[in-house]
N, C-alpha and C positions, 0 to 999 in steps of 0.2 A: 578258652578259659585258662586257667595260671593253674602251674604243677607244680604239686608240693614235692615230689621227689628230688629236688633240684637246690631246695631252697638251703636244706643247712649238711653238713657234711662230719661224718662221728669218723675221728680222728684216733688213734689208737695209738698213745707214746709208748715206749718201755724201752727195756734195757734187758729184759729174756724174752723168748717168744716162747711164753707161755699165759698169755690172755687167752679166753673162749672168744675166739672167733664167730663162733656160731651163737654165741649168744648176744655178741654186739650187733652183727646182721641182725637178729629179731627184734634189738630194740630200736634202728634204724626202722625197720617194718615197721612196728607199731606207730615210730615216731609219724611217719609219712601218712599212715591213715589216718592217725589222729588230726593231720594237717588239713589231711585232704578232706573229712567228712565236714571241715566249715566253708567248700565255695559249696557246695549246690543252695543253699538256701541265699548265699549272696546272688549266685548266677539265674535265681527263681526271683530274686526282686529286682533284679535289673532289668531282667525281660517283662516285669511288671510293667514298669519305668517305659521302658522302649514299647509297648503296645498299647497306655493309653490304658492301662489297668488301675496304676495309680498315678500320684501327679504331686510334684511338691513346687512352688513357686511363692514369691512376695506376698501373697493373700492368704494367712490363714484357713481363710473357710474353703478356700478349693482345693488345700492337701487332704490326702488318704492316708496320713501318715498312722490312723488307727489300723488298717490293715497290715501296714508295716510293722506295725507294735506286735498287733496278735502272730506275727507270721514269724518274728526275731525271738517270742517270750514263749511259743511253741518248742521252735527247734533248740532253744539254750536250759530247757530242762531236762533233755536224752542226751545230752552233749558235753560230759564233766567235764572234759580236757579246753574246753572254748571260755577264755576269760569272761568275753564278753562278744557280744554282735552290736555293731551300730551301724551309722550313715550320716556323712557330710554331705550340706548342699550348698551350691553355689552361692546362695542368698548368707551363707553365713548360719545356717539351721544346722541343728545336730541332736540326733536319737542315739540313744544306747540300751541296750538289757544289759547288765550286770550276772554272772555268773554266781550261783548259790555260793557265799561265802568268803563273793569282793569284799565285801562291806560287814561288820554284826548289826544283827538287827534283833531289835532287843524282843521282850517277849510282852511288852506293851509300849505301846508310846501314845503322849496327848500332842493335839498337834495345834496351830494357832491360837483353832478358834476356842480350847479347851477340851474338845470332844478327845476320850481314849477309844486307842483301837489298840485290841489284841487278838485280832486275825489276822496274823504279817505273814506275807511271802517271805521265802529268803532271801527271794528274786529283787532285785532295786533296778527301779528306771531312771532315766539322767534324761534331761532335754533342754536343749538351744533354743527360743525362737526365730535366733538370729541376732544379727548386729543391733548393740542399744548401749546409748547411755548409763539409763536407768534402770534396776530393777526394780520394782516398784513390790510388789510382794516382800521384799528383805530388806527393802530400804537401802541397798546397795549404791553408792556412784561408781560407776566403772571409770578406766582409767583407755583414754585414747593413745592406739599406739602409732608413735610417729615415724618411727625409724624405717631409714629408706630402702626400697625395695618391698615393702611387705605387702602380702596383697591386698588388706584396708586397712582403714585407721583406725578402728576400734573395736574393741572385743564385745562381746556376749554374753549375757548373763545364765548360767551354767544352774540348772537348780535337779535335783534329785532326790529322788520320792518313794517312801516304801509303796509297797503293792498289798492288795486283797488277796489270802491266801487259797480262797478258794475260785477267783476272775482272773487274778492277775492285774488288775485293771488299777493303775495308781491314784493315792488316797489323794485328793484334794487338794493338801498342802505339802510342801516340799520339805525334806529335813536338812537340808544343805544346800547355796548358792555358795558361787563359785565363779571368778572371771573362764573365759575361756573363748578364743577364737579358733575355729576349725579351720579358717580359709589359712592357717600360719601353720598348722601341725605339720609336720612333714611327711608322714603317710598321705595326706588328703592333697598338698602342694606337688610330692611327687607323682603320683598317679592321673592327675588332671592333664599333665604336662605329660607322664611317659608312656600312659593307659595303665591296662590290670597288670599287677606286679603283687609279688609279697613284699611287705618294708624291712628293709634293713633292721638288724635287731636295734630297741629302742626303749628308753625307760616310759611305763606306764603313766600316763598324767595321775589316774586314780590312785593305785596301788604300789609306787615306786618300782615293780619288779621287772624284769628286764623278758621283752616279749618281741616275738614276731607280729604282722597282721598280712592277712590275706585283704588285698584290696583288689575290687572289683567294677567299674568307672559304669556309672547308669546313666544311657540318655534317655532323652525325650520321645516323642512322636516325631518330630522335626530333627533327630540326630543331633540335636544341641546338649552338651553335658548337663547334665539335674544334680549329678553328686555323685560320692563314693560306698557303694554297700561293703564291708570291712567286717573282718572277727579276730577278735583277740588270740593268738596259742599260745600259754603261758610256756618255759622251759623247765619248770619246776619238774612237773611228770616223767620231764626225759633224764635229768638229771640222778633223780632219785633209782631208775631203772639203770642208768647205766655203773651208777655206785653199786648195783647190788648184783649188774653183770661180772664187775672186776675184782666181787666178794671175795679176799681168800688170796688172791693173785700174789705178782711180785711186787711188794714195798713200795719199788718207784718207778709203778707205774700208773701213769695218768692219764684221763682221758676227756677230751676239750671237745664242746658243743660250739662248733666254727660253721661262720655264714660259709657259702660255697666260694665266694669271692674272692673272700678271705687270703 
């Protein structure tokens, strides 16, 4: 599995040595559990993956990707600090949960076919089929991308959809499409090629904000890659914690959330 201890490094500038020490250690601490309590539900759907639990391939009807739902929209409501949980597949498919409070979701909405609903999650689901043209629900034409090197020519029609607030289970019709290929992202390109890794920091497709992800690379029965099981850690959490470790301190000093690489 992939350690979150490793991943980002809390930097301590100043000009007195008079920072709490011991209170930037703690918010290290917290930072790292909070990292770390998003692999075990990726490393519990990969080993899904790898025994033939679930299955995600070219055919619709022979994914389990319902079980993957229930299992990502479980663990992303005990889990404030986790942007989001999703999964790349090979075919170009892509699941997300959304983390209470990506997205507002109002306190009614009519959706297509006119029907209102006002039992909304806060929770919002996203999904890929996969590689297409056309979306045909939004009437979308997608745009084929050519340029060299990428690993296919066209993107995926991206739609996302509030939830039942008391199932969870997404409404019917989607409130937002959206282009979008996963096989381009570079958490999903990197991890295929380097295996499980955390991503280099990276701006958010959704939310613009600037996040880490835990990636976790799922194979098959056959040991053939199926896709990437992935969770958002926004830096907001860690940010606001260490503003209020250096509360008080000297003037000029500053303190920087750096990759470990770095």
């Amino acid at each position: 599995t992939i350690d979150a201890s490793e991943q980002l490094a809390f930097i301590p500038v100043f000009t007195r040595a008079d920072y709490d020490a011991t209170a930037l250690a703690s918010v290290k601490e917290n930072a790292v559990c909070s990292m770390a309590s998003a692999i075990p539900p990726l490393d519990q759907a990969a080993q899904m993956y790898k025994t033939g639990d679930m299955h995600h391939d070219a055919n619709p009807e022979n994914n389990t990707d319902v079980a993957l739902r229930q299992m990502f929209g479980a663990a992303i409501t005990v889990m404030p600090d986790i942007q989001a949980f999703f999964a790349g597949y090979q075919n170009g498919g892509f699941l997300i949960w959304f983390q209470d409070g990506a997205f507002p979701v109002p306190t009614s909405w009519t959706d297509k076919t006119g029907a209102t609903h006002t039992n909304l999650s806060p929770y919002v689901w996203g999904y890929t089929g996969g590689p297409k043209d056309y979306c045909p629900e939004w009437g979308v034409q997608l745009h084929k991308d050519q340029r060299p090197g990428k690993a296919h020519n066209h993107t995926g029609c991206r739609q996302e959809y509030y939830t039942d607030k008391n199932t969870l289970v997404p409404l019917a019709s989607g409130f937002k499409a959206r282009e979008f290929d996963v096989l381009n992202r570079g958490w999903y390109a990197v991890s295929v090629t380097s295996g499980s890794m955390w991503s280099d920091l990276y701006l958010d497709f959704s939310t613009g904000l600037v996040i880490t992800s835990a990636c976790v690379v799922a194979y098959d029965t056959k040991g053939a890659i199926t896709g990437v099981m992935a969770a958002d850690v926004l830096l907001t959490a860690f940010e606001v914690a260490l503003q209020e470790a250096v509360a008080g301190k000297s003037p000029d000093m500053r303190v920087f959330v750096m990759e470990s690489e770095t």
